[in-house]
Each structure stands twice: as structure tokens, then as C-alpha cells.
N, C-alpha and C positions, 0 to 999 in steps of 0.2 A: 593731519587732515581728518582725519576718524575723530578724533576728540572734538573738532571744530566743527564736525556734522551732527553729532551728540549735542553739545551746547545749541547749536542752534535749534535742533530740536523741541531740545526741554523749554530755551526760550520761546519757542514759539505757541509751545502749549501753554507755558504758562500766560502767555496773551490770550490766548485762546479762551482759558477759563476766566480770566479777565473780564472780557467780552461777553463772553454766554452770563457768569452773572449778573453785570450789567443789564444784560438783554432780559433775564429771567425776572431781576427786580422791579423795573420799568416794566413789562407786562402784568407781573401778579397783583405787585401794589396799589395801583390803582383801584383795584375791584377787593381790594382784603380790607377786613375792617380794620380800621385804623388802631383801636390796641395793638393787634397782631401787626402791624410794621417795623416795629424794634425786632420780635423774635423771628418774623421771616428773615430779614435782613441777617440776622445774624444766624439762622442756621442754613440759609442760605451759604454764608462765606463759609462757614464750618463745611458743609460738603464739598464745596471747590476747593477748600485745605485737604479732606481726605482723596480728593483724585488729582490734585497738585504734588499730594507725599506718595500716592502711590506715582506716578511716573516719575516721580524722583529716587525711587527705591528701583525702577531701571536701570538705570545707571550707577548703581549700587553694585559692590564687587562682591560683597559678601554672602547675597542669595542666588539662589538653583534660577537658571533662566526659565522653566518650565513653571516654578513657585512665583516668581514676579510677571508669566503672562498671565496666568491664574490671578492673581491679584489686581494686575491694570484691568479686565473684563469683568472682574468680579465687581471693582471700584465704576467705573463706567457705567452699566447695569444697575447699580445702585441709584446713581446720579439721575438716571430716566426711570427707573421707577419712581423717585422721589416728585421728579419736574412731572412725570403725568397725574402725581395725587395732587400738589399743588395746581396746575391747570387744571383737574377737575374739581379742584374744592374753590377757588376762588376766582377762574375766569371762564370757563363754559363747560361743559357736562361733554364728557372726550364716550362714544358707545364702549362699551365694555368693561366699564375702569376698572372695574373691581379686579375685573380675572387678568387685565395687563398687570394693574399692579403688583397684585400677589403672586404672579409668576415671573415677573419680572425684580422683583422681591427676594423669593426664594433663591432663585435663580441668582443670583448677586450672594447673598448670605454662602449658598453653596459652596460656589468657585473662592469666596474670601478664606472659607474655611478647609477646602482643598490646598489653597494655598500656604495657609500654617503648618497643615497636616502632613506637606507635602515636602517643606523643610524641616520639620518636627523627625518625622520618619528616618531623616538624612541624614542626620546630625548638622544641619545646618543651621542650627540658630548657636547664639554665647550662650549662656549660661548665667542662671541671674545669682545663683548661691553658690 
């Protein structure tokens, strides 16, 4: 049953990120100049890959639970940092951007690299040599 709640979960996020970039492409595209539709598109999927592997590294047996919630908010945070520069460079001028961004930014960088440091410290990663 726990397993069975697990899966469903991850499948459901990964609908989810599904969806949202969907949603994300269909709004930005439109108003982005048309060179820029190949690279939005694709660094658009690129971040739905990076917060698709991070909640997949939830369900991962081999990291500190405290290191992967670090990680899933760090990943997250990054995701809305990134969607409020895209909404304000290409579909309406959002007050603020600048200072969301860049602490939303930081903030995301932070907790990613809490997270490394946080199984680094542990001895929780393999070992590459």
C-alpha cells in the first residue's frame, strides 16, 4: 500500500509537470520572438527534467531525507524563479521582478547547495574515484 501511494504520487507530479509546461509554453510563446521558440521550448523541458529528477530522488533510498527536502524546495524555487523572468521578459511586466527574482534565485541556489553539502558532510554520496 505505501509503495502504491509513492508511485502514485510521483505519477502524479509527473502529470503535473506535464501540464504546467504545457501551460507555461502556450502562454510565453506566443509573445516571444519567434527565434527564441526552439530555445524556450527546450529549456523550458530542461527545468521540468530538473524538478521531475529531483522528486524522483524522493523516492530514492540512498539520500538523507532532510538532503532530498532541501533539494525538492530548492528545485521548486528555482522553477518560479525561472517562470516569473520568463513572464516578465516575454508576456507582461510582473512589479517587482527584479528583487522576486533574484531572491527567489538565490534562495533556490542556496537550499540546492545545502543539499549537496548536507550529504557531502554525511558521507552520504558514493564515491566517484
Amino acid at each position: 500500500v505505501f509503495l502504491c501511494f509513492h508511485l502514485f504520487l510521483l505519477i502524479y507530479a509527473q502529470q503535473f509537470l506535464i501540464v504546467y509546461y504545457l501551460f507555461m509554453m502556450v502562454y510565453l510563446l506566443p509573445s516571444a520572438p519567434l527565434i527564441l521558440t526552439v530555445p524556450i521550448m527546450i529549456y523550458g523541458a530542461v527545468l521540468a527534467s530538473l524538478l521531475g529528477a529531483t522528486i524522483a530522488r524522493c523516492y530514492a533510498g540512498q539520500f538523507n531525507k532532510q538532503s532530498k527536502r532541501l533539494a525538492l524546495f530548492g528545485a521548486i524555487i528555482f522553477v518560479v524563479s525561472d517562470s516569473i523572468l520568463a513572464i516578465n521578459k516575454f508576456s507582461f511586466p510582473i512589479p517587482m521582478a527584479k528583487t522576486l527574482i533574484m531572491v527567489t534565485y538565490y534562495t533556490a541556489q542556496t537550499l540546492l547547495t545545502m543539499s549537496s553539502e548536507f550529504d557531502l558532510l554525511r558521507g552520504h554520496t558514493k564515491k566517484i574515484f
